[in-house]
C-alpha positions in Angstrom: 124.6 194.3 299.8 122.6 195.3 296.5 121.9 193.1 293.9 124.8 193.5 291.5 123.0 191.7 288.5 121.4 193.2 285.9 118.7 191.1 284.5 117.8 192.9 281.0 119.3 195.2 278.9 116.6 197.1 277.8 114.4 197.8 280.1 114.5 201.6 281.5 116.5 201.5 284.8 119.5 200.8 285.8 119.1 198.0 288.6 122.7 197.2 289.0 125.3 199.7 290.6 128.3 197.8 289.6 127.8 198.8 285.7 131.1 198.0 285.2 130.4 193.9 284.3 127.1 194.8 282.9 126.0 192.1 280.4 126.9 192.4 276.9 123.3 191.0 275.3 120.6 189.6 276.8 117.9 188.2 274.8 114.8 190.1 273.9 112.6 187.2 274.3 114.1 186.2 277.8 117.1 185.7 279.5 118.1 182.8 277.8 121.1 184.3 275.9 123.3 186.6 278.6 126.7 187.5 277.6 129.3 189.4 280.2 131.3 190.4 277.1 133.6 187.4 276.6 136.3 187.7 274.4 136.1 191.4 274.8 139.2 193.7 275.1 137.0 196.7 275.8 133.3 196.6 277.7 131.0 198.8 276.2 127.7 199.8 277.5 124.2 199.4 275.3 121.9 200.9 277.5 119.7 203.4 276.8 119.9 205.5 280.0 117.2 207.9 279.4 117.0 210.6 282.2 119.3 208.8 284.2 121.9 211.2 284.0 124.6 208.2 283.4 126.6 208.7 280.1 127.9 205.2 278.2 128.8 204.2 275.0 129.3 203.4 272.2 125.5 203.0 272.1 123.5 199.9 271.8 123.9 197.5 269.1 120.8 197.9 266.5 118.9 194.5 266.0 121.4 192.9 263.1 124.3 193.9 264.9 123.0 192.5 268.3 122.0 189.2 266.2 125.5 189.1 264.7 127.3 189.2 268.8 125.0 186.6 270.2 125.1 184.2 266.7 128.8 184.4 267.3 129.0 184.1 270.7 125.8 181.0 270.6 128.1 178.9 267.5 131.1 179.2 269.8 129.0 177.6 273.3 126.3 176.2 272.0 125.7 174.5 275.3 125.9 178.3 277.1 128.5 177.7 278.7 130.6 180.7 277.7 132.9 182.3 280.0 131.3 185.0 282.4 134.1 186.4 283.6 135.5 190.0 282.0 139.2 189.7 279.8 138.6 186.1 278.9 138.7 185.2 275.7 136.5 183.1 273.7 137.7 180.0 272.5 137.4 178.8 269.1 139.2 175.0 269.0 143.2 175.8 269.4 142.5 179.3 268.6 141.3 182.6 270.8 139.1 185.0 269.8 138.9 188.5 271.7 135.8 190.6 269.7 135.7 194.7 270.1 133.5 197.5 269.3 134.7 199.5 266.9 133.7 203.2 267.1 132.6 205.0 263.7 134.4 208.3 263.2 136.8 207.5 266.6 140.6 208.5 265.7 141.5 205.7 268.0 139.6 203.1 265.7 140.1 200.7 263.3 139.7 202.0 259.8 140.1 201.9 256.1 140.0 204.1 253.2 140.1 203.7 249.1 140.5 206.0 246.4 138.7 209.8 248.0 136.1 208.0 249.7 135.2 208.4 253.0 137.3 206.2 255.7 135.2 203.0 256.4 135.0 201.8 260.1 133.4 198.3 260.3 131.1 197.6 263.4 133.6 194.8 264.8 136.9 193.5 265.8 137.5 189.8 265.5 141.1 189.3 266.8 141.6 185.5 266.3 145.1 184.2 267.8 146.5 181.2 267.0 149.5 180.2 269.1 150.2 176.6 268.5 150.7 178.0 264.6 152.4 181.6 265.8 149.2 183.3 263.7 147.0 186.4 264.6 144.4 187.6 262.1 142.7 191.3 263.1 139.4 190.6 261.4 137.1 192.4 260.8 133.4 191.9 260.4 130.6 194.4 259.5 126.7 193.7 259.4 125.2 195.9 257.0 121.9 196.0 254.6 123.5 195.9 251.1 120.5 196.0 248.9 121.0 200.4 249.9 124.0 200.8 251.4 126.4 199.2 248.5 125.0 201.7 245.6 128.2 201.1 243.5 127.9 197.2 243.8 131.6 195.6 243.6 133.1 199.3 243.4 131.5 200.4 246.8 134.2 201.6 248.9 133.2 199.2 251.9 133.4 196.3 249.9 136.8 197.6 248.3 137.9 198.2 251.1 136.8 194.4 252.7 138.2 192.8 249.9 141.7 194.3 248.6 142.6 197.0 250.9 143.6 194.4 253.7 146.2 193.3 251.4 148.0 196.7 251.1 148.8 197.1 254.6 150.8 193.6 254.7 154.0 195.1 253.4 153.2 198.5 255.6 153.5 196.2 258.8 156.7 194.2 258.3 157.4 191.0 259.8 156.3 190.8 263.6 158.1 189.1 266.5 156.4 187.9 269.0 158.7 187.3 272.6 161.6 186.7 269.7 159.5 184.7 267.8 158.3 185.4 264.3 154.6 185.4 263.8 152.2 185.3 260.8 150.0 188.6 261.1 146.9 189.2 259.2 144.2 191.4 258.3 141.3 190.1 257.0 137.6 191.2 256.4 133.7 189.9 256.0 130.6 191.7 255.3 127.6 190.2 256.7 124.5 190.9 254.5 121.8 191.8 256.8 119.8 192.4 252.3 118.5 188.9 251.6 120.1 187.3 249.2 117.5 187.0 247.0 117.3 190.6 247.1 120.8 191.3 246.3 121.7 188.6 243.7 119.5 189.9 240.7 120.8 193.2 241.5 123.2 194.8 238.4 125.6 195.5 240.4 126.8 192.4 242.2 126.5 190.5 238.7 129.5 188.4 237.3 130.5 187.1 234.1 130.8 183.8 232.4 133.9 183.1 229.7 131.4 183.9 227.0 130.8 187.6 228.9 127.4 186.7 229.8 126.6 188.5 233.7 124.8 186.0 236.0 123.7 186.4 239.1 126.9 185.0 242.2 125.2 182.2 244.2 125.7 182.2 247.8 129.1 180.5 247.7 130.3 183.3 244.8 129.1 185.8 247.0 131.2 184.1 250.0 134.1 183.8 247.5 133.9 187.8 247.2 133.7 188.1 251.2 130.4 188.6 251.4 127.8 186.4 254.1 124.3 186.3 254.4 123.4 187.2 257.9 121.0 184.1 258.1 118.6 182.9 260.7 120.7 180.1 262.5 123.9 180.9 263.5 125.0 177.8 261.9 124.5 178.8 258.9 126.8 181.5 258.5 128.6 182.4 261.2 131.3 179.7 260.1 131.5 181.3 256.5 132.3 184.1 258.8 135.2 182.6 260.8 136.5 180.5 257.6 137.2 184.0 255.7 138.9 185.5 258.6 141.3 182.7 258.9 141.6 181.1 255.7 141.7 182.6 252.1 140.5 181.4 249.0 141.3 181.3 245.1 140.0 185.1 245.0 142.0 186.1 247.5 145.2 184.9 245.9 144.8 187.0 242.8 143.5 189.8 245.1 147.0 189.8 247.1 148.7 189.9 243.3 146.9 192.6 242.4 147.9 194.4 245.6 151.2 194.5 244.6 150.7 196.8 242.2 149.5 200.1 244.7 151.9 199.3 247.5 155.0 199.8 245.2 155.9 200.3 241.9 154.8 196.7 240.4 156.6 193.6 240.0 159.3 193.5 237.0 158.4 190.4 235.4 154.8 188.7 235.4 155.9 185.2 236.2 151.9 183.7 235.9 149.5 184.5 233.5 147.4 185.6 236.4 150.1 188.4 237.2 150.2 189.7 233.4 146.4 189.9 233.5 146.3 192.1 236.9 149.3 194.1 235.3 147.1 195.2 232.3 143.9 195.5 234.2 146.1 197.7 236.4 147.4 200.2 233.6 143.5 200.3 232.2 142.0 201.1 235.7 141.1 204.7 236.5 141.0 203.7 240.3 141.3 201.0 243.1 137.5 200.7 242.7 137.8 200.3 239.1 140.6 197.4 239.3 139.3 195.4 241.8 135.3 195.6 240.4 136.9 194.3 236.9 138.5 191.1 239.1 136.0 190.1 241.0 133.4 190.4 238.1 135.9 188.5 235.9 137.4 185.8 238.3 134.5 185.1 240.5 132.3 182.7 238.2 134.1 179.4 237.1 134.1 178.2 233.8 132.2 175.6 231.6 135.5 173.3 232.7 135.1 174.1 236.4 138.2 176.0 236.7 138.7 179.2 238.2 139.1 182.7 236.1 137.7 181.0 233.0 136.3 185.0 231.9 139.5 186.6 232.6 141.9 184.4 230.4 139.0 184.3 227.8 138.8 188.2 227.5 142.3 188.1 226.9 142.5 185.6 224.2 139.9 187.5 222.5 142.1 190.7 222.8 144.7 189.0 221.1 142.0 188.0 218.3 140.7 190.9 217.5 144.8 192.6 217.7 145.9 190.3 215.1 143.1 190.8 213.3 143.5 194.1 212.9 146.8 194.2 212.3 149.6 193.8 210.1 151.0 190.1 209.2 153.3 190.5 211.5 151.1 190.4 214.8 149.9 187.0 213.5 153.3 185.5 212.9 154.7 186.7 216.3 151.2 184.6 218.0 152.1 181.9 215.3 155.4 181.4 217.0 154.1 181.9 221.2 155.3 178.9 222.9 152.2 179.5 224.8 149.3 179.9 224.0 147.1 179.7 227.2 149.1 182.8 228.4 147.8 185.7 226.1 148.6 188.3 228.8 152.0 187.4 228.8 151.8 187.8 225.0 150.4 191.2 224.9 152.5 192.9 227.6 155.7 191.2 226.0 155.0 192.1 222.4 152.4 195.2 222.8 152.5 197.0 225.7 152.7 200.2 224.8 148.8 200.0 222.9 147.2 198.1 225.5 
């Protein structure tokens, strides 16, 4: 019987006749690092068959996406011992994780769209299932150079679409049952940075502000905050960042879901936070999605002197309500005079002057 192994992945032949459990990586310093897919719900093929006359697919992984499978795959087994067999998932403590290709420009594909801009399909699939806690998150994960392919910075329809645009298809979906069981289903998104981030922090565009309105550059964990990972050189090093945002979400993420609320119906009725007011006025002053969710994360991202989240965006509005009564007649000072409230000047301004804001 031939050989049905295939020792490497790029070479020029194909030496094994069985290319159906053809390795998913192998790596290109040896064959120290050999993946049969795990975890996948769909085997592609990555070789580059030449004249062989054998057509495959999707194509192979360029180098940061390849890096990304086998950073994944090495966190996960770190002693190699991942599973060899095809249709086995990986395992991640209690939870499973099945991982997928995801063809660009493929109408059976995963994809996303905001605004006009083109529909956005990220490189991979993450489908994490937890069944002790009845949870499935469809993450998704996309290794990209963001120094040149993010030219709008927050605005850039990928991350838009990474950060926000998740949250719009929650109400699209309903509840799901699961063998008459109700289960918690996500969507969830990460963008791995294969730009340094040393190259992308000073950049204009990815710059926050302090409460004063002073931009600064995000750290690493800011960056995180706004789902986006630097694709570093251990797997250690990021690949959890990666996991974390897929299954758990953080203080962005709340106000991001609030502000979602806004495009997938006609808004709620009464702003019950000051967070809620603030989204409901950014909301009437953006032009676009891109617009609204730039002015959040720029806003909400960087804490304050006092540690505590969305220190800018509170601040902008209290100077809003300065310069308004100000401005104005007597009577604009005497209504603030008499707020109950005063660390909720959104609620103020859409209660008392929402038509001129």
């Amino acid at each position: 019987m031939p050989d049905k192994s295939q020792p490497n992945l790029f070479g020029d032949r194909i030496l094994c006749p069985d290319v159906q459990n053809l390795p998913l990586i192998v790596s290109v310093t040896g064959n120290d690092c050999e993946v049969l897919a795990p975890g996948s719900v769909y085997q592609p093929l990555l070789l580059n068959q030449q004249d062989s006359g054998v057509v495959s697919g999707p194509g192979a992984l360029n180098r940061e996406e390849e890096k990304f499978v086998r950073d994944l795959i090495m966190y996960l087994y770190p002693n190699k011992d991942y599973p060899k067999a095809t249709s086995t998932p990986l395992i991640w403590g209690r939870r499973k994780i099945w991982l997928k290709r995801n063809l660009e420009k493929d109408n059976k594909s995963f994809r996303l769209r905001v605004d006009s801009s083109d529909w956005y399909y990220p490189d991979f699939v993450i489908w994490i299932v937890d069944e002790e806690n009845r949870t499935q998150t469809f993450g998704f994960a996309d290794p990209k150079g963001l120094a040149l392919g993010a030219h709008a910075g927050w605005g850039e329809y990928k991350v838009v679409c990474t950060q926000i645009v998740p949250h719009f298809l929650h109400e699209e979906i309903g509840p799901v049952t699961i063998n008459d069981e109700p289960w918690t289903f996500r969507i969830r998104g990460v963008l791995v940075s294969t730009s340094s981030f040393d190259g992308l922090r000073e950049q204009r565009k990815f710059l926050v502000r302090d409460e004063n309105d002073v931009t600064h550059p995000p750290t690493k964990e800011q960056f995180a905050e706004a789902r986006i990972v630097f694709q570093e050189p251990r797997a250690d090093d990021y690949i959890p960042n990666v996991l974390r945002l897929l299954t758990d979400d953080n203080d962005l993420d709340e106000v991001l879901k609030l502000g979602a609320e806004f495009f997938v119906k006609s808004g709620p009725a009464h702003y019950t936070s000051e967070v809620h007011a603030d989204l409901a006025i950014r909301h009437r002053r953006a032009r676009t999605i891109s617009d609204f969710t730039t002015s959040i994360v720029e806003d909400y991202v960087l804490p304050g002197a006092d540690g505590k989240f969305g220190s800018r965006a509170r601040q902008k509005r209290r100077d809003q309500v300065n310069r308004l009564i100000t401005a104005s007649d007597p009577a604009a000072r005497s209504l603030w005079e008499a707020w109950p409230d005063k660390d909720h000047p959104s609620r103020f301004l859409l209660e008392h002057f929402s038509d001129t804001i």
